[in-house]
C-alpha angles and dihedrals in degrees: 000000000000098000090043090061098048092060095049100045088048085053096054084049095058086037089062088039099048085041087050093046091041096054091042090052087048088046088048093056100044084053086053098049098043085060085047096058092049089049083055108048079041092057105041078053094058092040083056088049097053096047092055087045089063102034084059088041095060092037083061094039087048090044091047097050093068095052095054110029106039121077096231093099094048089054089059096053098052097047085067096107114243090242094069095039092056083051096051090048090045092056099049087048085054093043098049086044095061097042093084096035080063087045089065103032088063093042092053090050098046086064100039083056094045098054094041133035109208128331119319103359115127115265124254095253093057091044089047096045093043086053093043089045088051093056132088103214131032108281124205121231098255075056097049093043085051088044098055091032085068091039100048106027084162093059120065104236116199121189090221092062104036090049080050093053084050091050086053095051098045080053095055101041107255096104137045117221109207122172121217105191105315094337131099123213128183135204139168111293085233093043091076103050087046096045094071091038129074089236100081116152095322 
């Protein structure tokens, strides 16, 4: 009875496991043909888009023929009378002419206005180098713009100008540039020489 049993029990055990196997593998292909639909449908998609693709590609190559290959266009520009076009060209030769006239003019005028805040006021380099001739030890520029913002409230002092006024004055002689670490400080070009000797100012 025994033996019977055993050979039975170990056939039900290959019959689950063949079932089990069996539903997975039926699972597994409809998962694969489920993607296989959508590859398709992806792929029919992308076929369509193509076709339109090329179909606009040859309208524009079609549209675009005409332009460059007839004679008609070239008609056209020919027909302009000689008169217009040796004004136009005129006109470009004028115009590129003045560019760098402008160029210039506003140049001119971004310095002017640097220097000088309004008619008639002093120029940042003379009120930099009176401050600087009224102070007993060299001054930096952050010191100097401060400086000249207290002293003129009407006027709009900007650092940048006002380091630019030292650097003037240093170039032309009226200032002394001397650089402590990473710092610059500025004083009057006759301040240094005095300074050693008993005839200061007086």
């Amino acid at each position: 009875m025994s033996e019977v049993a055993a050979p039975s029990a170990v056939t039900a055990g290959y019959a689950q496991k063949v079932t089990e196997d069996l539903a997975v593998t039926r699972s597994e292909q409809e998962r694969v043909r489920a993607e296989l639909s959508r590859l398709q449908a992806e792929l029919r998609q992308l076929e369509e888009s193509e076709q339109v693709l090329v179909k606009v590609q040859v309208v524009l190559a079609d549209a675009g023929a005409p332009v460059t290959g007839q004679g008609k266009g070239v008609k056209k520009k020919a027909s302009v009378p000689a008169a217009r076009r040796g004004k136009s060209a005129t006109g470009q030769q004028v115009s590129r002419k003045a560019k760098p006239a402008k160029k210039a003019d506003s140049k001119a005028r971004a310095e002017k206005s640097a220097l000088a805040k309004g008619a008639g006021d002093k120029t940042w380099a003379a009120l930099a180098g009176s401050y600087l001739s009224a102070q007993s030890e060299p001054k930096s520029a952050a010191e100097v713009s401060a400086a000249l913002t207290e002293a003129h409230p009407e006027r709009n002092v900007q650092a940048a100008v006002v380091r630019n006024a030292l650097e003037q004055g240093v170039a032309r002689g009226l200032l002394e540039r001397s650089k402590q670490g990473r710092s610059v400080y500025y004083t009057p070009a006759t301040a240094a020489p005095a300074s050693g000797g008993p005839a200061a100012e007086k």
